[in-house]
C-alpha positions in Angstrom: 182.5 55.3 79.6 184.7 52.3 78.4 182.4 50.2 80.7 179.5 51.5 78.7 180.9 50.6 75.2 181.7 47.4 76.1 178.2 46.8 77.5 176.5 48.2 74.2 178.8 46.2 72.1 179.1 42.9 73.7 175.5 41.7 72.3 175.6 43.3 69.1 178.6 42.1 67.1 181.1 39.3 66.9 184.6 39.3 69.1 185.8 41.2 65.8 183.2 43.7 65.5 183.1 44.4 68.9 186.5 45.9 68.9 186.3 48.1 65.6 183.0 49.3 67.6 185.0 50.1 70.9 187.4 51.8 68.9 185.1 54.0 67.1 182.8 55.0 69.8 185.3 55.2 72.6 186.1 58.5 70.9 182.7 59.8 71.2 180.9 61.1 73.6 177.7 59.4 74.3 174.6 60.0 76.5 173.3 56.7 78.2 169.9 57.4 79.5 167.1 55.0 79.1 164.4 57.4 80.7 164.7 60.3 78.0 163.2 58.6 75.1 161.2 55.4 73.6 161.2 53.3 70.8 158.0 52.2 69.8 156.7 50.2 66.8 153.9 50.9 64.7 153.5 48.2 63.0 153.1 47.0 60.1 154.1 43.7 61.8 156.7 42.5 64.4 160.3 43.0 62.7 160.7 46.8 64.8 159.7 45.0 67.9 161.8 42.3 67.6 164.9 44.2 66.2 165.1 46.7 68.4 164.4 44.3 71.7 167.0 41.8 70.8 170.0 44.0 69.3 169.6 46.1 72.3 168.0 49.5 71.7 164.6 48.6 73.6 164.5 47.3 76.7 162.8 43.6 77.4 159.9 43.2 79.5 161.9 41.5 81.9 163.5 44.9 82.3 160.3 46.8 82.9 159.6 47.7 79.0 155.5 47.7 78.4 153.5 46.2 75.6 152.0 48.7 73.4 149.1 47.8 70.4 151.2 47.8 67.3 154.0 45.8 68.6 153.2 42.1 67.5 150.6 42.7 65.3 150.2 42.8 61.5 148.4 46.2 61.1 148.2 48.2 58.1 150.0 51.4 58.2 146.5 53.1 56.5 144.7 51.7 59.7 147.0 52.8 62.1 146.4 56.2 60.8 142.5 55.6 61.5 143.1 54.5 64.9 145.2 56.9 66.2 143.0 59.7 64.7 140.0 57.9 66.3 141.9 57.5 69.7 141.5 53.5 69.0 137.0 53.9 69.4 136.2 51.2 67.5 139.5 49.1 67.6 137.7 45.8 69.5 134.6 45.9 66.7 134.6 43.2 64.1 136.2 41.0 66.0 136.2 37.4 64.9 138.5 34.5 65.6 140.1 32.2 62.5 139.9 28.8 63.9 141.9 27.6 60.6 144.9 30.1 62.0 144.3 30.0 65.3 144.1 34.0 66.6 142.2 36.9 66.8 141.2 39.1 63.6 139.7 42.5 63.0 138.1 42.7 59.3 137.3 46.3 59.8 141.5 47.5 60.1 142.8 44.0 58.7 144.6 43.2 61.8 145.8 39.8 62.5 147.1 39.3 65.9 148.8 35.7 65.4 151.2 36.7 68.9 148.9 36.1 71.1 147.4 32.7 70.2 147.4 31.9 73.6 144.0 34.1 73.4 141.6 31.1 72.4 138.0 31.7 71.0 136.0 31.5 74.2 138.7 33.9 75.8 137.7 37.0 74.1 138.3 38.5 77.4 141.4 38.1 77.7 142.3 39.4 74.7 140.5 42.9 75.0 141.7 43.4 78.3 145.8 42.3 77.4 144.8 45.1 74.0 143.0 47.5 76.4 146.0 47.4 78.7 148.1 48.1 75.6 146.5 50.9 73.6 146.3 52.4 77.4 149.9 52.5 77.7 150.5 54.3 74.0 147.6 56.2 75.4 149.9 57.5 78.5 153.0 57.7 76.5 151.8 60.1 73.6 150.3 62.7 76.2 154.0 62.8 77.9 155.4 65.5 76.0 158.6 65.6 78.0 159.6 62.0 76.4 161.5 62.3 72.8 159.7 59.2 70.9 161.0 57.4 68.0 158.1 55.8 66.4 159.5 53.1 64.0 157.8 51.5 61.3 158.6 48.5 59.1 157.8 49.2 55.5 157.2 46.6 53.0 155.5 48.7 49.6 152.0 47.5 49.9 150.8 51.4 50.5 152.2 54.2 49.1 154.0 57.2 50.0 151.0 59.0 50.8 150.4 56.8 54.0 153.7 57.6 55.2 153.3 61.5 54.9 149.8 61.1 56.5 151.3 59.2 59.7 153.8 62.0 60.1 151.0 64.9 59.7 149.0 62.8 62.2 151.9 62.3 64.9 152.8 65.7 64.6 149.4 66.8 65.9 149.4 64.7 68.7 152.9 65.5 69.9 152.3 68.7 68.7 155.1 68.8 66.5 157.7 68.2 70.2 159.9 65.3 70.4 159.4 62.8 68.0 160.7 60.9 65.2 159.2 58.9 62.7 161.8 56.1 61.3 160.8 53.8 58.3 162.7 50.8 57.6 161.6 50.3 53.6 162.8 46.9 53.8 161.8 46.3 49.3 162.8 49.6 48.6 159.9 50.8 46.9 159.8 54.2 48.7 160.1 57.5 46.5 162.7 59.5 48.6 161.6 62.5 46.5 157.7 62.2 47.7 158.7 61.4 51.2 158.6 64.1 53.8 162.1 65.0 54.5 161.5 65.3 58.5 160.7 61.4 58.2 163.8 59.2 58.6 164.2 57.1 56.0 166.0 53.6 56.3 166.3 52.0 52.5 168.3 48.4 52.6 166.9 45.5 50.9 166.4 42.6 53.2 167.7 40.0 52.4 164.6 37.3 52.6 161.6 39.6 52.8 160.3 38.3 49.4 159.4 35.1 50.6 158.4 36.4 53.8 160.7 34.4 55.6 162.9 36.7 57.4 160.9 35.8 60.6 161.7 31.9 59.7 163.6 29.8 62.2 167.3 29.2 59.7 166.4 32.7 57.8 165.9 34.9 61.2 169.6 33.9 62.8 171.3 33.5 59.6 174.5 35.6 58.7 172.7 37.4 56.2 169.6 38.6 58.6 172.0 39.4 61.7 173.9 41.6 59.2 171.0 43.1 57.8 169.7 43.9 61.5 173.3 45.1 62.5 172.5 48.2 59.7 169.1 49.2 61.1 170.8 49.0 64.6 172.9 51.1 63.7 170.7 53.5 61.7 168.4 54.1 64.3 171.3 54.6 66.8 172.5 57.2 64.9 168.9 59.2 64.5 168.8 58.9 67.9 172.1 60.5 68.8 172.1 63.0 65.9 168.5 64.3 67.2 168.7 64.3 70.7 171.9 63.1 72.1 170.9 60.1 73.8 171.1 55.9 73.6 170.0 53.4 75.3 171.3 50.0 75.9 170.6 46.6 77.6 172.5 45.8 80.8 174.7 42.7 79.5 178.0 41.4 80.4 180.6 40.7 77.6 181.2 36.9 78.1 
Protein backbone atom coordinates (compact mmCIF):
# COMPACT_ATOMS: atom_id res chain seq x y z
CA UNK A 1 0.00 0.00 0.00
CA UNK A 2 2.86 2.53 0.97
CA UNK A 3 4.44 1.42 -2.36
CA UNK A 4 1.29 2.47 -4.10
CA UNK A 5 1.10 6.04 -2.50
CA UNK A 6 4.47 6.72 -3.22
CA UNK A 7 3.93 5.74 -6.86
CA UNK A 8 0.66 8.00 -7.26
CA UNK A 9 2.39 10.74 -5.60
CA UNK A 10 5.81 10.92 -6.90
CA UNK A 11 4.56 12.58 -10.39
CA UNK A 12 2.00 14.76 -9.11
CA UNK A 13 3.45 17.16 -6.52
CA UNK A 14 6.71 18.58 -5.31
CA UNK A 15 9.11 16.74 -2.62
CA UNK A 16 6.74 18.84 -0.16
CA UNK A 17 3.53 17.87 -1.36
CA UNK A 18 4.40 14.52 -1.90
CA UNK A 19 4.71 13.91 1.74
CA UNK A 20 1.49 15.80 3.14
CA UNK A 21 -0.06 13.43 0.28
CA UNK A 22 1.56 10.26 1.75
CA UNK A 23 0.44 11.26 4.94
CA UNK A 24 -3.12 11.77 4.19
CA UNK A 25 -3.79 8.85 2.00
CA UNK A 26 -1.68 6.34 3.78
CA UNK A 27 -4.57 6.35 6.11
CA UNK A 28 -7.04 5.45 3.52
CA UNK A 29 -7.85 2.65 2.06
CA UNK A 30 -7.61 2.73 -1.65
CA UNK A 31 -8.58 0.45 -4.61
CA UNK A 32 -5.74 0.42 -7.45
CA UNK A 33 -7.26 -1.11 -10.46
CA UNK A 34 -6.82 0.30 -13.84
CA UNK A 35 -9.26 -2.26 -15.63
CA UNK A 36 -12.53 -1.25 -13.62
CA UNK A 37 -13.06 2.13 -15.09
CA UNK A 38 -12.06 4.83 -17.89
CA UNK A 39 -11.57 8.31 -18.29
CA UNK A 40 -12.54 9.65 -21.36
CA UNK A 41 -12.72 13.14 -22.78
CA UNK A 42 -15.41 14.66 -24.69
CA UNK A 43 -14.14 17.40 -25.76
CA UNK A 44 -14.66 20.54 -26.11
CA UNK A 45 -10.92 20.54 -26.81
CA UNK A 46 -7.67 18.84 -25.44
CA UNK A 47 -7.19 20.17 -21.77
CA UNK A 48 -9.10 16.62 -20.20
CA UNK A 49 -6.89 14.62 -22.39
CA UNK A 50 -3.95 16.20 -21.54
CA UNK A 51 -4.64 16.65 -17.78
CA UNK A 52 -5.60 13.54 -17.02
CA UNK A 53 -2.63 11.70 -19.20
CA UNK A 54 0.13 13.73 -17.73
CA UNK A 55 -0.97 14.06 -13.86
CA UNK A 56 -1.52 10.45 -13.90
CA UNK A 57 -5.20 9.40 -13.88
CA UNK A 58 -5.21 8.07 -17.60
CA UNK A 59 -2.86 5.92 -18.80
CA UNK A 60 -0.41 6.93 -21.95
CA UNK A 61 -0.47 5.14 -25.16
CA UNK A 62 2.78 3.84 -24.48
CA UNK A 63 0.97 1.97 -21.69
CA UNK A 64 -1.70 0.51 -23.91
CA UNK A 65 -4.37 3.54 -23.49
CA UNK A 66 -6.46 4.02 -27.04
CA UNK A 67 -7.32 7.17 -28.87
CA UNK A 68 -10.90 7.93 -28.80
CA UNK A 69 -12.73 10.86 -31.24
CA UNK A 70 -13.11 13.76 -28.79
CA UNK A 71 -9.74 13.51 -27.35
CA UNK A 72 -7.55 16.18 -29.31
CA UNK A 73 -10.19 17.82 -31.00
CA UNK A 74 -12.06 21.13 -30.63
CA UNK A 75 -15.66 19.89 -30.79
CA UNK A 76 -18.61 21.69 -29.66
CA UNK A 77 -20.36 20.13 -26.76
CA UNK A 78 -23.91 20.78 -28.88
CA UNK A 79 -22.27 18.51 -31.67
CA UNK A 80 -21.12 15.93 -29.60
CA UNK A 81 -24.57 15.54 -28.52
CA UNK A 82 -25.56 15.15 -32.41
CA UNK A 83 -22.98 12.56 -32.90
CA UNK A 84 -23.35 10.37 -30.30
CA UNK A 85 -27.24 10.40 -30.93
CA UNK A 86 -26.50 9.71 -34.59
CA UNK A 87 -23.91 6.97 -33.68
CA UNK A 88 -21.21 9.38 -35.55
CA UNK A 89 -23.33 8.73 -39.49
CA UNK A 90 -22.35 11.67 -40.91
CA UNK A 91 -19.19 12.59 -38.86
CA UNK A 92 -16.53 12.38 -42.08
CA UNK A 93 -19.18 14.80 -44.29
CA UNK A 94 -18.15 18.32 -44.93
CA UNK A 95 -14.90 17.61 -44.77
CA UNK A 96 -12.48 20.33 -46.01
CA UNK A 97 -8.82 21.02 -45.23
CA UNK A 98 -7.66 24.85 -44.14
CA UNK A 99 -4.47 25.20 -45.96
CA UNK A 100 -4.03 28.68 -44.04
CA UNK A 101 -4.08 26.42 -40.55
CA UNK A 102 -2.89 23.49 -41.78
CA UNK A 103 -5.56 20.55 -40.58
CA UNK A 104 -8.66 18.98 -41.20
CA UNK A 105 -12.16 20.74 -40.59
CA UNK A 106 -15.77 19.68 -40.41
CA UNK A 107 -18.22 22.91 -41.15
CA UNK A 108 -21.22 20.76 -40.47
CA UNK A 109 -20.21 19.98 -36.30
CA UNK A 110 -17.42 22.95 -36.25
CA UNK A 111 -14.67 20.56 -35.54
CA UNK A 112 -11.19 21.56 -35.93
CA UNK A 113 -8.74 18.74 -35.67
CA UNK A 114 -5.41 20.92 -35.46
CA UNK A 115 -3.64 17.38 -33.58
CA UNK A 116 -3.21 15.65 -36.24
CA UNK A 117 -1.64 17.98 -38.79
CA UNK A 118 0.51 15.29 -39.76
CA UNK A 119 -2.83 14.39 -41.92
CA UNK A 120 -1.97 16.66 -45.12
CA UNK A 121 -4.64 17.53 -47.78
CA UNK A 122 -4.03 14.73 -50.28
CA UNK A 123 -4.01 12.24 -47.20
CA UNK A 124 -7.68 12.28 -46.51
CA UNK A 125 -7.22 8.70 -45.97
CA UNK A 126 -5.33 8.75 -43.39
CA UNK A 127 -7.20 10.79 -41.52
CA UNK A 128 -10.67 8.89 -41.81
CA UNK A 129 -9.15 5.72 -41.12
CA UNK A 130 -6.85 7.13 -37.78
CA UNK A 131 -10.94 8.85 -36.93
CA UNK A 132 -12.67 5.53 -37.92
CA UNK A 133 -10.26 3.70 -35.74
CA UNK A 134 -11.19 6.18 -32.96
CA UNK A 135 -14.97 6.54 -32.93
CA UNK A 136 -14.66 2.53 -33.18
CA UNK A 137 -13.05 2.31 -29.99
CA UNK A 138 -15.77 4.73 -28.04
CA UNK A 139 -17.99 2.60 -30.11
CA UNK A 140 -16.64 -0.66 -28.18
CA UNK A 141 -16.34 1.05 -24.92
CA UNK A 142 -19.93 2.46 -24.46
CA UNK A 143 -21.54 -1.09 -25.22
CA UNK A 144 -19.30 -2.48 -22.22
CA UNK A 145 -21.65 -2.07 -19.55
CA UNK A 146 -19.43 -3.79 -17.00
CA UNK A 147 -16.78 -0.73 -17.25
CA UNK A 148 -17.71 2.37 -14.81
CA UNK A 149 -16.82 5.47 -17.28
CA UNK A 150 -16.06 8.90 -16.26
CA UNK A 151 -16.76 10.98 -19.25
CA UNK A 152 -14.98 14.36 -18.64
CA UNK A 153 -15.63 17.52 -20.33
CA UNK A 154 -13.82 20.88 -20.40
CA UNK A 155 -16.23 23.68 -20.17
CA UNK A 156 -15.47 27.12 -21.21
CA UNK A 157 -19.36 29.14 -21.26
CA UNK A 158 -19.86 29.33 -24.97
CA UNK A 159 -23.16 26.98 -24.60
CA UNK A 160 -25.33 26.97 -21.93
CA UNK A 161 -26.54 24.83 -19.26
CA UNK A 162 -28.96 23.23 -21.43
CA UNK A 163 -26.24 21.39 -23.45
CA UNK A 164 -24.84 19.98 -20.36
CA UNK A 165 -28.27 18.49 -19.10
CA UNK A 166 -28.78 17.19 -22.71
CA UNK A 167 -25.30 15.26 -22.75
CA UNK A 168 -26.24 13.69 -19.38
CA UNK A 169 -29.93 12.61 -20.64
CA UNK A 170 -28.08 11.30 -23.79
CA UNK A 171 -25.29 9.22 -21.86
CA UNK A 172 -27.73 7.89 -19.69
CA UNK A 173 -29.54 6.18 -22.47
CA UNK A 174 -26.68 4.70 -23.93
CA UNK A 175 -25.25 3.36 -20.62
CA UNK A 176 -28.61 2.92 -19.62
CA UNK A 177 -28.29 4.87 -16.69
CA UNK A 178 -25.19 1.93 -15.34
CA UNK A 179 -21.81 3.08 -14.51
CA UNK A 180 -21.04 6.39 -15.50
CA UNK A 181 -20.17 9.81 -14.65
CA UNK A 182 -20.26 12.88 -16.33
CA UNK A 183 -17.53 15.43 -14.85
CA UNK A 184 -17.40 19.16 -16.10
CA UNK A 185 -14.48 21.24 -15.52
CA UNK A 186 -16.20 25.02 -15.93
CA UNK A 187 -12.91 26.35 -16.28
CA UNK A 188 -14.76 30.59 -16.52
CA UNK A 189 -17.25 29.71 -14.19
CA UNK A 190 -20.14 30.65 -16.03
CA UNK A 191 -22.21 27.50 -15.08
CA UNK A 192 -25.54 27.97 -13.05
CA UNK A 193 -25.17 25.24 -10.29
CA UNK A 194 -28.89 25.67 -9.74
CA UNK A 195 -29.83 24.72 -13.54
CA UNK A 196 -27.27 21.98 -13.61
CA UNK A 197 -28.36 18.40 -13.10
CA UNK A 198 -27.29 17.46 -9.69
CA UNK A 199 -26.09 13.73 -10.87
CA UNK A 200 -23.52 15.77 -13.11
CA UNK A 201 -20.22 16.49 -11.24
CA UNK A 202 -19.51 19.74 -11.32
CA UNK A 203 -15.78 21.14 -11.12
CA UNK A 204 -15.96 25.25 -10.78
CA UNK A 205 -12.18 26.84 -10.45
CA UNK A 206 -11.24 29.63 -12.61
CA UNK A 207 -8.18 28.99 -14.66
CA UNK A 208 -5.86 30.85 -14.39
CA UNK A 209 -5.08 31.88 -18.30
CA UNK A 210 -8.12 30.61 -20.04
CA UNK A 211 -9.12 34.18 -21.16
CA UNK A 212 -6.42 34.55 -23.49
CA UNK A 213 -6.55 31.12 -24.44
CA UNK A 214 -3.22 30.48 -23.44
CA UNK A 215 -3.26 27.86 -20.97
CA UNK A 216 -2.08 25.36 -23.64
CA UNK A 217 0.93 27.98 -24.35
CA UNK A 218 4.56 26.78 -23.96
CA UNK A 219 5.57 29.31 -20.38
CA UNK A 220 1.63 29.45 -19.44
CA UNK A 221 1.05 25.35 -19.66
CA UNK A 222 4.16 24.54 -17.10
CA UNK A 223 3.89 27.54 -15.08
CA UNK A 224 3.30 27.47 -11.24
CA UNK A 225 -0.03 28.79 -11.65
CA UNK A 226 -1.35 26.08 -14.32
CA UNK A 227 0.43 22.97 -12.55
CA UNK A 228 -1.58 24.26 -9.39
CA UNK A 229 -4.56 24.71 -11.17
CA UNK A 230 -4.26 21.04 -12.65
CA UNK A 231 -3.24 19.72 -9.20
CA UNK A 232 -7.16 20.72 -8.16
CA UNK A 233 -8.89 18.94 -11.07
CA UNK A 234 -6.47 16.00 -10.21
CA UNK A 235 -7.61 15.89 -7.33
CA UNK A 236 -11.30 16.46 -7.97
CA UNK A 237 -11.76 13.91 -10.30
CA UNK A 238 -9.80 11.51 -7.92
CA UNK A 239 -12.10 12.03 -5.50
CA UNK A 240 -15.47 11.38 -7.80
CA UNK A 241 -13.83 8.43 -8.63
CA UNK A 242 -13.27 7.00 -5.21
CA UNK A 243 -16.47 8.42 -3.70
CA UNK A 244 -18.59 6.59 -6.61
CA UNK A 245 -17.04 3.52 -7.06
CA UNK A 246 -14.08 2.90 -4.91
CA UNK A 247 -11.40 2.71 -7.42
CA UNK A 248 -8.06 4.80 -8.84
CA UNK A 249 -5.83 4.44 -11.17
CA UNK A 250 -2.32 5.49 -11.50
CA UNK A 251 0.81 5.54 -13.77
CA UNK A 252 3.57 3.04 -12.97
CA UNK A 253 6.49 5.68 -12.02
CA UNK A 254 9.30 5.61 -9.80
CA UNK A 255 9.84 8.42 -7.23
CA UNK A 256 13.39 9.81 -8.27
Amino acid sequence: MNFCIRILSGFIFSSEERKRFREKYSKEEISISAKEYNLISLGCCCMPRYVLTKYGLKKTKEQGELSYPFDLSVTPTSSVIKLLKNNFDDYFDNLVYDRSLGYWMNTKYNLAFNHDQDCSESEKSKFVERFEKRINNLKLLLKNQNICIYFVLAWFGNEREQYINNLYKVLSAIRHKKNFRLIVLDVECKLNRKKVNKSIELFQVHHPYVEANNWWKDGYRDSLASIQYCNLIVEFVRNVVKKNFDVITYREKTLE
